[in-house]
N, C-alpha and C positions, 0 to 999 in steps of 0.2 A: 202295236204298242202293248195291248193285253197280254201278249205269249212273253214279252219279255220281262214285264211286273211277275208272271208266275214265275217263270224259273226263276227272278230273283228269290223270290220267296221261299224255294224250294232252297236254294242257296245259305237263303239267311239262315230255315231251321235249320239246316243242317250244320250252322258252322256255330249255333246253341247248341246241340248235339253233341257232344265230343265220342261217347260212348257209341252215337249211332255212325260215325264215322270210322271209329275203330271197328265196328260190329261190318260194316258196307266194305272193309280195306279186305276182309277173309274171303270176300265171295266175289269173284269174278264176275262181271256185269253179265255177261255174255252166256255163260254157264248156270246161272243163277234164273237170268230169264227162262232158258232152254227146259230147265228144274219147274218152276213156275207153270211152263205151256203144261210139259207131262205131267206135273202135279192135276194138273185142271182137268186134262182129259181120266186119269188115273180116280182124279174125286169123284165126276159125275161115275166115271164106270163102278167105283166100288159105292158109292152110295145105291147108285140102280141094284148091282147085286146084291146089297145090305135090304135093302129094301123088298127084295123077291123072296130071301130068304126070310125076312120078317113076316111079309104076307103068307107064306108057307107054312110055318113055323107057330106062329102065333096061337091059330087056331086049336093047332095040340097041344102046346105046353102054354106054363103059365108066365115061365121067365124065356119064350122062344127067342125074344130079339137078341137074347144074350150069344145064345147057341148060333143064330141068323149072323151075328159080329164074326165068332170066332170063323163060321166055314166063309164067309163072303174073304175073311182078313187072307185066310190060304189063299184063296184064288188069284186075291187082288193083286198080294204080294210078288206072285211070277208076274201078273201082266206089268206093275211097274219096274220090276227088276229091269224085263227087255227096254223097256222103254230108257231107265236110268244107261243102261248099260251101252244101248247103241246110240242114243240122243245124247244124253249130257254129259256126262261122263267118260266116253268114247274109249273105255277102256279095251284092250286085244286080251283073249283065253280067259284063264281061271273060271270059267262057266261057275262052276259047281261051289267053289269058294264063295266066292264073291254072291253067289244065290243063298247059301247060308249065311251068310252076313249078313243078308239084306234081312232074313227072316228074321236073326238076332237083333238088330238094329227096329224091325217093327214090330218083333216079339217083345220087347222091353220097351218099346214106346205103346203097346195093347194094356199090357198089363196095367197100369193107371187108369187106362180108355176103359178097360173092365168095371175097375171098383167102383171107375165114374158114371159110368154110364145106367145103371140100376138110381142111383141118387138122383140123376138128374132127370130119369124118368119118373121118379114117383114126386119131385119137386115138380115138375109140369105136372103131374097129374094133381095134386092136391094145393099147388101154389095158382097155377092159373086152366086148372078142370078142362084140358085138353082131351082125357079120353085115350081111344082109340091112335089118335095120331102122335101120340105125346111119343112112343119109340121111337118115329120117323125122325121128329124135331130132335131129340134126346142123341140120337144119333149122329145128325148134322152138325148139332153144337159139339159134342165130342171129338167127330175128324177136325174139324178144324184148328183144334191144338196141335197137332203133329204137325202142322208143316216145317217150320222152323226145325224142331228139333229130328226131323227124318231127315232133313238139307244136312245138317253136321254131321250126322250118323252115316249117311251114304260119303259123303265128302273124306272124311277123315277114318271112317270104320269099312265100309262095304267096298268102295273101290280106288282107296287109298292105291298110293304108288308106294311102295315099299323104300324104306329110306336109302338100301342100299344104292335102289337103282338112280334114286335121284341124285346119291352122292357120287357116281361113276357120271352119270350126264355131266353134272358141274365140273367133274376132274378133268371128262375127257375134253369138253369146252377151253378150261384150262387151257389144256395142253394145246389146244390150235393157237389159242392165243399167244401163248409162248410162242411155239413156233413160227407165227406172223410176224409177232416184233423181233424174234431173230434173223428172219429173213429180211424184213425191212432195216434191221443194224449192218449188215454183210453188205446191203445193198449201198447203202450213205458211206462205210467204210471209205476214206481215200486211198487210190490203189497208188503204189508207187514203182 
């Protein structure tokens, strides 16, 4: 009885929602999850290496975690690529393409992660006197914007299908269809 008050509810918001229905209509349940697991394994890995490079880093320079962002963001970026590329997206070739996209796509979602990330660690350091950890936290709260907007950027930017190709799949679809219902016209034809 309890599981099925939740999903109603889950139902209700969402049919309050209209904007969150149109936002859930673009993203494939299935594909989205698949985004989601690699997203998950992709955060802990590039937070661990954000994090190594910070404790590295730190100790010589004065702004290290900035520099700790930028090398962890190279590395992380190839290991989600594979992941994007053979898990959820399941796209065949353009390796190298689609690897520069990807950079593109979290080279322009870093960029704000940058400017944001200096404010929001000196806001922990002087708003609630974290100290030493305030990078760590500074850092955490900063990836966590990106998800959403790396989903659209891979989806539509990195390993888009190309319109042509998807306009020849629909034509050549078309055409069987065609050809089914004229085969099945010929077939019902009365012979005389």
């Amino acid at each position: 009885m309890q599981r099925s008050t939740s999903s109603g509810n889950s139902k209700l918001s969402l049919s309050r929602a209209p904007w969150a229905r149109r936002l859930a209509g673009h993203i494939p349940p299935g594909q989205f999850l698949r985004y989601l697991t690699v997203g998950v394994c992709n955060t802990l890995f590039g937070y661990s290496t954000y994090a190594s490079f910070t404790a590295l880093l730190m100790p010589r320079y004065r702004f290290g975690y900035i520099l700790a962002s930028v090398f962890s963001s190279l590395l992380n970026i190839t290991v989600a690529y594979l992941g994007y590329k053979f898990f959820v997206f399941k796209t065949e070739g353009n390796y190298l393409i689609e690897w520069l996209r990807c950079i593109l796509v979290y080279g322009s979602g870093m960029l704000p992660g940058l400017i944001l990330l200096p404010l929001v660690v000196e806001g922990l350091h002087y708003g609630f006197h974290l100290g030493r950890s305030a990078p760590y936290i500074a850092g955490a709260i900063v990836m966590g914007f990106g998800v959403l907007y790396s989903f659209f950027g891979h989806k539509y930017f990195s390993f888009r299908v190309p319109t042509d190709a998807v306009r020849d799949a629909a034509t050549e679809q078309l055409e069987r269809m065609r050809g089914i219902a004229l085969a099945l016209d010929k077939d019902e034809t009365p012979r005389t």
